[in-house]
C-alpha positions as CSV (number, residue, x, y, z in Angstrom):
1,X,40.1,-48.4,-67.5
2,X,36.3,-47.8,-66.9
3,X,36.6,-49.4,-63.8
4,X,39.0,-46.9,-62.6
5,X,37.3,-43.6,-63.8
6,X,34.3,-44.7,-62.2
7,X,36.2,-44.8,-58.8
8,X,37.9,-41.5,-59.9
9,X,34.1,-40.2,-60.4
10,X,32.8,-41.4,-56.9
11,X,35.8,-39.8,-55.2
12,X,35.6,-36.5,-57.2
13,X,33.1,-36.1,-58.6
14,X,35.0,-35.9,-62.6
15,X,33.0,-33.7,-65.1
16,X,34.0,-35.5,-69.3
17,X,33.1,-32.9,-72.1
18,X,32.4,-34.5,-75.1
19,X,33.1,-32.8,-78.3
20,X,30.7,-34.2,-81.4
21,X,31.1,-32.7,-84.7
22,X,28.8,-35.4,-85.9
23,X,24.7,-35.2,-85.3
24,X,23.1,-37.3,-88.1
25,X,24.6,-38.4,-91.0
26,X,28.2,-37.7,-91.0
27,X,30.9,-39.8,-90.0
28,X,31.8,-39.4,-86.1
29,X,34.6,-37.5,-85.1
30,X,34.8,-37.5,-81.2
31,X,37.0,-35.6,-79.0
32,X,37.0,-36.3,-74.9
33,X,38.1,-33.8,-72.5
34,X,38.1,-34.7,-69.0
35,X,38.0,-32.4,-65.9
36,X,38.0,-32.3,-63.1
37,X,35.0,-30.6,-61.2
38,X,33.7,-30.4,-57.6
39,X,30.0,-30.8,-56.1
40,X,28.3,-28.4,-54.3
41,X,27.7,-29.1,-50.7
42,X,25.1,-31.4,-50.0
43,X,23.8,-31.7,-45.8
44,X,21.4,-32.5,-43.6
45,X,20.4,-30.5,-40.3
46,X,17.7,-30.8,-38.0
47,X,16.0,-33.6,-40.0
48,X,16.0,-30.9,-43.1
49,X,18.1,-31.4,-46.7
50,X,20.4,-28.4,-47.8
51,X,22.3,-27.7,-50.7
52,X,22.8,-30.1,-53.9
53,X,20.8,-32.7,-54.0
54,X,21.3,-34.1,-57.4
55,X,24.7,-35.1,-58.6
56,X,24.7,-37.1,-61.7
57,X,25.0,-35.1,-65.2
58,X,24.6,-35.9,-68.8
59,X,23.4,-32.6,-70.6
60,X,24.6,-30.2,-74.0
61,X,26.0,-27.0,-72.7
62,X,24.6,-24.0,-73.1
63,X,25.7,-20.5,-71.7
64,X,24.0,-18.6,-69.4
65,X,22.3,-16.2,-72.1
66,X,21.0,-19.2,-73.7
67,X,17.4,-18.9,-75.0
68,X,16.3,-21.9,-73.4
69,X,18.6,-24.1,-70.3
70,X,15.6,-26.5,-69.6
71,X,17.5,-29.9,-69.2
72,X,20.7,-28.0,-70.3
73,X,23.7,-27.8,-68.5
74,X,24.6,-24.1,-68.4
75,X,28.6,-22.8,-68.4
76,X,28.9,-19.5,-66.3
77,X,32.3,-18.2,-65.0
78,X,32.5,-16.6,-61.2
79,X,31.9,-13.3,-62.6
80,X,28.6,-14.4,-64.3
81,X,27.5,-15.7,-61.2
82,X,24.7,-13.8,-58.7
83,X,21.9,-15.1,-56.8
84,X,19.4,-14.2,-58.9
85,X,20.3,-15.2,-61.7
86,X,21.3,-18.5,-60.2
87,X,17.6,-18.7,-58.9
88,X,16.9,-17.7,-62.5
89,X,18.3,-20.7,-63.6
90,X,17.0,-23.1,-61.0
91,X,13.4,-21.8,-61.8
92,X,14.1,-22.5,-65.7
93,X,14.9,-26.2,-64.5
94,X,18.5,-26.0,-65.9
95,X,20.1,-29.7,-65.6
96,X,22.6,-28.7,-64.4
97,X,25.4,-25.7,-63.6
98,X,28.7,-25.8,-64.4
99,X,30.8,-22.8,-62.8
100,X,34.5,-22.0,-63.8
101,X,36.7,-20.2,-61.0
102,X,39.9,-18.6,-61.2
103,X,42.6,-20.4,-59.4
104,X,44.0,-17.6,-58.0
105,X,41.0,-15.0,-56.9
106,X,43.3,-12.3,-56.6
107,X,42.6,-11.8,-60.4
108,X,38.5,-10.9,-59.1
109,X,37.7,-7.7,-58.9
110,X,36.2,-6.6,-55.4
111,X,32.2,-6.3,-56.8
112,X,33.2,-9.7,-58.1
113,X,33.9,-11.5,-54.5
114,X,31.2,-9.6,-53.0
115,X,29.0,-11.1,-55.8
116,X,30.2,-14.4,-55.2
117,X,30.0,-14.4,-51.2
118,X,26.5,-13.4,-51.4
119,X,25.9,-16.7,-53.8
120,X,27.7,-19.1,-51.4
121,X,25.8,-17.6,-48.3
122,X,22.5,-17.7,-49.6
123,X,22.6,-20.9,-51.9
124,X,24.2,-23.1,-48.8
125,X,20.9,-21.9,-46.8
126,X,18.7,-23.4,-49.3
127,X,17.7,-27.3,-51.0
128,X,18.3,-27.4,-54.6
129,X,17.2,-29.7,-57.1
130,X,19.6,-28.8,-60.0
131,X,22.9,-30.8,-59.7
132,X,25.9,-27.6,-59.2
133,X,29.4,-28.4,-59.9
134,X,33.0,-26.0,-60.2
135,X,35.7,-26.6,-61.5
136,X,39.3,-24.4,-62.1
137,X,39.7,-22.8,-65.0
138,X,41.8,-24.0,-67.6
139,X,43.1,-23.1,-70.9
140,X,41.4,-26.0,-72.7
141,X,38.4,-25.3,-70.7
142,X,38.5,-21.4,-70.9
143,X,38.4,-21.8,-74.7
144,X,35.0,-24.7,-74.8
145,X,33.4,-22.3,-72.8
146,X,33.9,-19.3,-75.1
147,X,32.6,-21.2,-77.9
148,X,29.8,-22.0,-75.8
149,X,29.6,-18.5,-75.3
150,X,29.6,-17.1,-78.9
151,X,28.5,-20.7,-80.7
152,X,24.8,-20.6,-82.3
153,X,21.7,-20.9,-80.3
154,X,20.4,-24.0,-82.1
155,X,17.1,-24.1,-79.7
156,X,14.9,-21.3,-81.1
157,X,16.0,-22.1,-84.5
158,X,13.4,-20.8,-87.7
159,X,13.1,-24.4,-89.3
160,X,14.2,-27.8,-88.8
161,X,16.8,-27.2,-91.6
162,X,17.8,-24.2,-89.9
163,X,18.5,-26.2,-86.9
164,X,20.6,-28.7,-88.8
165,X,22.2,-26.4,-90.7
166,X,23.3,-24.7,-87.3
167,X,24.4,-27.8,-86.3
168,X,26.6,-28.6,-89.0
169,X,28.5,-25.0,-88.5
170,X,28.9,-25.3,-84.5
171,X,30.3,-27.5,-81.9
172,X,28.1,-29.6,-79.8
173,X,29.4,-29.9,-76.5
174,X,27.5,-33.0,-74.1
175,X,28.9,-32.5,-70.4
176,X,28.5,-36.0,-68.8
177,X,29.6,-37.1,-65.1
178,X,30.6,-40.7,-64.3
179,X,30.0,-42.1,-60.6
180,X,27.3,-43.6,-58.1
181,X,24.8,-41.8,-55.7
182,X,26.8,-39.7,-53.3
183,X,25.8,-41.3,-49.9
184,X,26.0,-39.8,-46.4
185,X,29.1,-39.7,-44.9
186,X,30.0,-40.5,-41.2
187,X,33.2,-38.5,-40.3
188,X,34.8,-38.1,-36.9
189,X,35.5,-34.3,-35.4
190,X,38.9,-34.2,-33.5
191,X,40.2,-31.5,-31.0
192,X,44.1,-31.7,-30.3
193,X,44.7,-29.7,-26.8
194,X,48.2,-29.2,-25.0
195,X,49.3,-27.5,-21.8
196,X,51.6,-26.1,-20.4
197,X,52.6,-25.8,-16.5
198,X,54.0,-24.2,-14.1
199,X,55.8,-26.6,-11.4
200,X,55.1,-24.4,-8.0
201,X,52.2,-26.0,-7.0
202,X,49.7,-28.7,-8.0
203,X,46.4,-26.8,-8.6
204,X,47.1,-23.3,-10.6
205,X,44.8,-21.1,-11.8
206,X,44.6,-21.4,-16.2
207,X,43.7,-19.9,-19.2
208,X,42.8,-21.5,-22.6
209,X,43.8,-20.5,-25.8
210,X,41.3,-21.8,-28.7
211,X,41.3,-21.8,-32.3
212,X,39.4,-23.9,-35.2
213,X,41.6,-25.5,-37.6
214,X,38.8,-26.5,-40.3
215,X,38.0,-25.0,-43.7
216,X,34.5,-24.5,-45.2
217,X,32.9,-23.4,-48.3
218,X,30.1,-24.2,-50.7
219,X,32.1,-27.2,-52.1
220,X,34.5,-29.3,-49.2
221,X,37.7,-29.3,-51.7
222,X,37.2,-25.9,-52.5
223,X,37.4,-24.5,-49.6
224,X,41.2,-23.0,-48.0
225,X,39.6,-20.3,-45.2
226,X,43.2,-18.8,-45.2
227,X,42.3,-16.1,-43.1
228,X,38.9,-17.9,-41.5
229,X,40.6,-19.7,-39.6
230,X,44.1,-20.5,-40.8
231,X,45.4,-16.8,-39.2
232,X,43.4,-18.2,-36.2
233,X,45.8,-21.3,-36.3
234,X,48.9,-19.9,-37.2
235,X,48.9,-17.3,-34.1
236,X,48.2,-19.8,-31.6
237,X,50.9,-22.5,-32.5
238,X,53.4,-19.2,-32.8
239,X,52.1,-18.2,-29.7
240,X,52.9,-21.6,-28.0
241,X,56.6,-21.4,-29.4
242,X,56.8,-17.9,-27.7
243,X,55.4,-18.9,-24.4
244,X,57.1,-21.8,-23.7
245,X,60.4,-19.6,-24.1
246,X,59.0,-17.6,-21.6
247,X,57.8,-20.4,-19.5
248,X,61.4,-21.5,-19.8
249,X,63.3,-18.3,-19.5
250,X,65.2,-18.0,-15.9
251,X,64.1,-15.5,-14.1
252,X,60.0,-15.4,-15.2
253,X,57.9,-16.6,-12.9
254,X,54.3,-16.9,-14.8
255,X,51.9,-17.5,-12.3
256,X,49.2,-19.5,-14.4
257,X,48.9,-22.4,-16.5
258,X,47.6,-22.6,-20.2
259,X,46.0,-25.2,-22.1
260,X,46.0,-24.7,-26.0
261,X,43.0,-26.1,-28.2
262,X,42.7,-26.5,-31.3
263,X,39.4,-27.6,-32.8
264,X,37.2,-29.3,-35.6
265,X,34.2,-28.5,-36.6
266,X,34.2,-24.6,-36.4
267,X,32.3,-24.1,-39.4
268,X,29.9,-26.9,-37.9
269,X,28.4,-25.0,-34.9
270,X,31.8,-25.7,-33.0
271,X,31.2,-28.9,-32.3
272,X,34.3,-30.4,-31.5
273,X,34.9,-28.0,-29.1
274,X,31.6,-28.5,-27.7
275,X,32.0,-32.0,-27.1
276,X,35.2,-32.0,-25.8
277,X,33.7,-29.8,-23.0
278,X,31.2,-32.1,-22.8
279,X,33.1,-35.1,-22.3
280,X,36.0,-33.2,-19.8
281,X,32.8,-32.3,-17.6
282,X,31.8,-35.8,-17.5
283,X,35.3,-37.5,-16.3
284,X,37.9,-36.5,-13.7
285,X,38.8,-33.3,-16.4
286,X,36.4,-31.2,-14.9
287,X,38.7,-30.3,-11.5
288,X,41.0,-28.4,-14.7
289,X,37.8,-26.6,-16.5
290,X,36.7,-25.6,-12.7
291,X,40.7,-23.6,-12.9
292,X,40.1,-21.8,-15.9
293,X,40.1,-18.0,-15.4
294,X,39.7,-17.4,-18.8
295,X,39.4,-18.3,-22.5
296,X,40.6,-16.7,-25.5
297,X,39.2,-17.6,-28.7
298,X,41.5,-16.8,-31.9
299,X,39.0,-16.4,-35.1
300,X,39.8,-14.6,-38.4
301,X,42.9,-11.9,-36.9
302,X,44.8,-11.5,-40.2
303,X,43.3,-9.0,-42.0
304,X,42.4,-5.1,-40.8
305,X,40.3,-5.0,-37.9
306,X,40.6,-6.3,-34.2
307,X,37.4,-6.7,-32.6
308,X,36.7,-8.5,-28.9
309,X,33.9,-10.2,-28.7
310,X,32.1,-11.1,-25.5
311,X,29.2,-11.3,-24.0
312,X,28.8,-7.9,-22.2
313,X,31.0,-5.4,-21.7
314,X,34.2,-6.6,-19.8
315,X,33.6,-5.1,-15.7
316,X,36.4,-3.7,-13.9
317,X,38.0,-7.0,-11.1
318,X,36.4,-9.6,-13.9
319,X,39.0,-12.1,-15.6
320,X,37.7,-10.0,-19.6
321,X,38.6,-6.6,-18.3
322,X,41.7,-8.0,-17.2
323,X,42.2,-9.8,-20.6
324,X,41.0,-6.4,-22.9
325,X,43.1,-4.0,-20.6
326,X,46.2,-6.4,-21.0
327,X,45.6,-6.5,-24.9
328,X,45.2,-2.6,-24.6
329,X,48.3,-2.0,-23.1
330,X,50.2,-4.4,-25.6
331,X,48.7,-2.5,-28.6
332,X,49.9,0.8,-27.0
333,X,53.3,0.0,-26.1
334,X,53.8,-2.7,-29.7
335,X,51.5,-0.5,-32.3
336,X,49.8,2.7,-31.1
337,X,48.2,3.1,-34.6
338,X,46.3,-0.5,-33.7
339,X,42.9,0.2,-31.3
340,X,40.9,-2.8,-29.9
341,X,37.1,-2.8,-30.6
342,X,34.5,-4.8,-28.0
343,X,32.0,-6.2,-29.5
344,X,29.3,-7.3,-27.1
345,X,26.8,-9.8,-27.7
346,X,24.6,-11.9,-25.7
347,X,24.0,-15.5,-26.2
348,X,20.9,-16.4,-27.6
349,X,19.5,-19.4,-26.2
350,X,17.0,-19.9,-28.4
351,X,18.8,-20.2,-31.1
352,X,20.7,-23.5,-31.1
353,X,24.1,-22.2,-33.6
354,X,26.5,-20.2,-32.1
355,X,27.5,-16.9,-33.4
356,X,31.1,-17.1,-32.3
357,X,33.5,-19.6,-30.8
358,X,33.6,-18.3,-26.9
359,X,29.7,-18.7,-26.9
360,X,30.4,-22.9,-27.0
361,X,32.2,-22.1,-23.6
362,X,30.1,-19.0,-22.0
363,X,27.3,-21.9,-21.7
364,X,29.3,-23.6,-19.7
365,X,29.8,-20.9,-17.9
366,X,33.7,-20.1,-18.1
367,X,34.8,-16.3,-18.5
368,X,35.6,-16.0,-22.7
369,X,36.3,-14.0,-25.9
370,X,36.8,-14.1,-29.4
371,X,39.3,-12.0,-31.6
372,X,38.4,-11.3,-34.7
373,X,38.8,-8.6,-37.6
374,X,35.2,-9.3,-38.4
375,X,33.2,-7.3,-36.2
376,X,30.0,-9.2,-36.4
377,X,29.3,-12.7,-36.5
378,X,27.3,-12.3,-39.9
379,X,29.3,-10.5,-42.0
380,X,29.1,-11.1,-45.6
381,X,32.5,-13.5,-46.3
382,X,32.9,-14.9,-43.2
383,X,32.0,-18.3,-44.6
384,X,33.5,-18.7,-48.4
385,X,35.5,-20.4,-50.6
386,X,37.5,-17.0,-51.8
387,X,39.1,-16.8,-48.5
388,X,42.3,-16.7,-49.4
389,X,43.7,-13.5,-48.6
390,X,45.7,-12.7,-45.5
391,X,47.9,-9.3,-44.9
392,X,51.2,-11.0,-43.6
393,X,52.0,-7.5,-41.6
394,X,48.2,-7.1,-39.3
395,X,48.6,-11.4,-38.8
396,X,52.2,-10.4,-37.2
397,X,50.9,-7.7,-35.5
398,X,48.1,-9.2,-34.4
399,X,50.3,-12.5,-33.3
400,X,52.7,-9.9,-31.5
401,X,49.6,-7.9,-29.4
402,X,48.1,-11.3,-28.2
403,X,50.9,-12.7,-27.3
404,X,52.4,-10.1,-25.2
405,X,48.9,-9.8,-23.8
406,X,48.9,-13.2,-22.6
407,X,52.3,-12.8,-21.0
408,X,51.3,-10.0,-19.1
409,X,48.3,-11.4,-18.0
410,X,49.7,-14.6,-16.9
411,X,52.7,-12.8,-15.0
412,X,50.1,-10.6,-13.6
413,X,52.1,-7.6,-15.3
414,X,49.9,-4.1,-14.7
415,X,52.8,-1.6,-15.8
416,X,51.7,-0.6,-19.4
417,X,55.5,0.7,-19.7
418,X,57.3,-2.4,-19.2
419,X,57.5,-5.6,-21.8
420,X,57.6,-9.2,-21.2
421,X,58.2,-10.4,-24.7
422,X,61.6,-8.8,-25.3
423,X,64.8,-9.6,-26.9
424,X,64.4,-12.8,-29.0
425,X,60.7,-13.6,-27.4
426,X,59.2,-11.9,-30.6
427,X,56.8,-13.4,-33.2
428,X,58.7,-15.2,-36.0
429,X,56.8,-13.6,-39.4
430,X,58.4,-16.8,-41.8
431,X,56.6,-19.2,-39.3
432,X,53.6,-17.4,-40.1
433,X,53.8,-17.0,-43.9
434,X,54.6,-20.7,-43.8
435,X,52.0,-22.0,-42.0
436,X,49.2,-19.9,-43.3
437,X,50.8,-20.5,-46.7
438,X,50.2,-24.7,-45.6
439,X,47.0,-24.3,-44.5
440,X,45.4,-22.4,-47.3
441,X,46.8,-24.8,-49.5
442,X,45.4,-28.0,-47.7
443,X,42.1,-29.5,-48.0
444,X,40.7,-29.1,-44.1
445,X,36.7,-29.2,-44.2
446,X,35.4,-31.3,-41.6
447,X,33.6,-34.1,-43.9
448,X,37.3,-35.1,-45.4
449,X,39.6,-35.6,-42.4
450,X,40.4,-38.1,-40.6
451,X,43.1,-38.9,-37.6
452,X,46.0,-39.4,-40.5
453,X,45.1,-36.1,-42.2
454,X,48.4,-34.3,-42.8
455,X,46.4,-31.2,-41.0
456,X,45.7,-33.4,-38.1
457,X,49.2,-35.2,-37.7
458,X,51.1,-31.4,-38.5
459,X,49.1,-29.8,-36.0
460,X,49.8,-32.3,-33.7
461,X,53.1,-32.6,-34.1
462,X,53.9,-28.5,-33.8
463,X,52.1,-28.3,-30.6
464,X,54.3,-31.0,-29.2
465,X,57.0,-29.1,-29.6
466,X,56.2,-26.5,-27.2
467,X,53.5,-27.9,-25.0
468,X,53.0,-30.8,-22.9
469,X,50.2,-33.7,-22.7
470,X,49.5,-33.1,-26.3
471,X,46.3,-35.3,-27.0
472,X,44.1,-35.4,-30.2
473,X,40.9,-36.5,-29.3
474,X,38.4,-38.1,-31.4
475,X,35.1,-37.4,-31.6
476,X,31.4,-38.5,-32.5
477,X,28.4,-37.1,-31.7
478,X,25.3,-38.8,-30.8
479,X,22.4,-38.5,-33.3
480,X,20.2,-37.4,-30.0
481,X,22.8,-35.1,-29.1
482,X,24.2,-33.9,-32.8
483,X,23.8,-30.7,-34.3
484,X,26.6,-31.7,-36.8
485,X,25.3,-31.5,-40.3
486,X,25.0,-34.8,-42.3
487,X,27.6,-34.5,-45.4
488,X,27.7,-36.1,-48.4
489,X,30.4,-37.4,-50.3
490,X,31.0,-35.5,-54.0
């Protein structure tokens, strides 16, 4: 039985509370309530430690308005939480921190998420000694922590025989974690691309269409990034089902071919994408990357907002104007009330992290854009674990604008009167509720896939349904090379 709770611990990281009503003389009465909690990140980048770097745990519990949480592991829910008074805590050398989250955040109140993304931006940025774990809430839970909460502060007590007394009258609560040393972890980064071709001549002119598939958040299993990028995901594979109907469809002539990516390692700098550049540049690939016209990056599209991003402002005869004008056109004829934003940005190439996916190709130098309702690359929630909500309506919409957009720019359509995606070439909203509705509910960060993730294999497996040559590639970067954090198991 130990045996296997220890491999339980290692795996998850499982957080035991241990109720004593027994401190000295008394006969022991001992109850054992097992959860099940998750650590906070822990990486390393550029030769630099961030996040957790403690794990194991074996404190009392105090709450947050304890008197003293030296060597004490301290119970806050979400709406406790901000970042100073988790620095508060840190500087008080608190053992450890426990934090409860709702498991649906649509019960948060908006000053409550903003609270909480400001937390996960600004704690992931920094090393901390003091071992951080969440975990769901739970009725069994929810009521330990209120007696936390309103118990007696036995610390600061009067007298010794105050103390005891106090003792005698409360609940003692020891939070305890089971499981070795988490150890670096070396996980693979896969990219799964497709195409699809037209048949009148060998060498066409192409466009990509890219989105990243992977989830992250202050804590790998907590993290669902519905909207960040599961919309991203969504569109493109209902985009490829639309496509190749029109690809198929007698009478359309589309005079370009597309190649659909989709990524790991978004959150991570876009590595996967970068090194599948790399290595296509490196074989016989490269004649295809030296035919693409233009790529389209899909990150974050549905919630309210539509922003292009680029590096300058799209010029009239370049392969961007003639992406934003065909996206203009769509939203005008599809949904008048939706206006397109550019965004421009210049890369910086000092800084080695990408602000936003198109930058990993614009280096390369191939013509490229990201959509996005976030219209800048450091807006506050962009990276959290609360990214869960998605408006069904704008991801259709948004589906329906880039798609037509695409048609008419790969059928070299300039009438902004006339539709290609008519009839039954329209975006399928239950496809889109289900996927997004998969995604958000499947674990995705980089550090815990592998090539028989079910993320990895369903991906995979959809593309193939409407694309050709469907490949997933695995990935490793070298250490030289690598800008890829180094994670660590929880």
């Amino acid at each position: 039985m130990l045996e296997t709770l220890n491999d339980f611990g290692r795996s998850l990281g499982s957080i035991w509370t241990l109720l004593s009503l027994l401190v000295i003389c008394a006969p022991a009465a001992i109850a054992v309530h097992e959860f099940t909690a998750y650590r906070m990140n822990q990486y390393s980048h550029g030769g630099v430690d961030y996040g957790c770097k403690s794990n194991m745990v074996n404190f009392e519990a105090r709450s947050v308005n304890a008197n003293v949480v030296t060597r004490r592991c301290v119970l806050l829910s979400m709406g406790e939480v901000s970042v100073d008074r988790m620095r508060e805590l840190i500087s008080n050398k608190a053992g450890s921190i426990l934090i409860t989250i709702p498991e649906n955040s649509s019960t948060l109140t908006q000053d409550e998420i903003d609270s909480w993304n400001e937390v996960e931006q600004v704690l992931m940025e920094e090393a901390i000694d003091t071992s951080v774990y969440f975990t769901y809430e739970k009725p069994e839970l929810l009521k330990i922590y209120h007696e936390v909460r309103t118990g007696l502060n036995n610390d600061h007590a009067a007298t010794a025989a105050a103390a005891l007394g106090n003792v005698f009258h409360s609940n003692g609560y020891q939070i305890v974690t089971y499981g070795s040393a988490p150890a670096p972890i070396k996980s693979s980064l896969f990219a799964i691309q497709g195409k699809m071709l037209i048949q009148s001549r060998e060498t066409n002119p192409c466009i990509g269409i890219v989105a990243h598939f992977d989830s992250y958040g202050i804590s790998p299993h907590l993290a669902r990034s519905s909207n960040s990028n599961g919309s991203g995901v969504a569109a493109l594979l209902e985009i490829a089902r639309l496509l190749s109907k029109l690809f198929n469809k007698s009478g359309n002539t589309p005079k370009y071919d597309i190649v659909f990516l989709l990524s790991g390692g978004g959150k991570l700098n876009y590595l996967a994408s970068k090194l599948w550049l790399d290595k296509k540049y490196s074989t016989d690939a490269a004649d295809m990357l030296n035919d693409v016209e233009f790529v389209l990056c899909l990150d974050s599209i549905g919630n309210e907002g539509f922003n292009f991003h680029v590096t300058k402002t799209p010029k009239q005869g370049t392969a961007a104007y003639k992406m934003l004008r065909a996206m203009e056109q769509a939203a005008n004829l599809l949904y008048p009330n939706i206006s397109i934003n550019v965004a421009p940005k210049k890369v910086n190439l000092k800084n080695p992290l990408f602000s936003w996916h198109h930058e990993v190709f614009t280096v390369k130098r191939l013509s490229a854009g990201t959509l996005s309702n976030f219209p800048s690359h450091n807006t506050l929630g962009r990276l959290n674990s609360l990214d869960s909500a998605v408006d069904e309506d704008r991801l259709y919409q948004h589906t329906h604008i880039v798609a037509e957009a695409i048609a008419r720019y790969v059928s070299d359509l300039e009438d902004p009167d006339v539709f290609i995606l008519n009839d039954d070439l329209v975006p399928n909203k239950n496809l889109l509720i289900r996927t997004i509705d998969y995604l958000g509910k499947t674990e995705r960060s980089a550090s815990l896939l592998n090539r028989y993730s079910s993320v990895v294999i369903n991906i995979e497996q959809t593309l193939s349904k409407y694309a050709t040559e469907v490949i997933v590639s695995e990935l490793k970067a070298s250490k030289a090379g690598s800008r890829i954090p180094v994670l660590r198991s929880v």
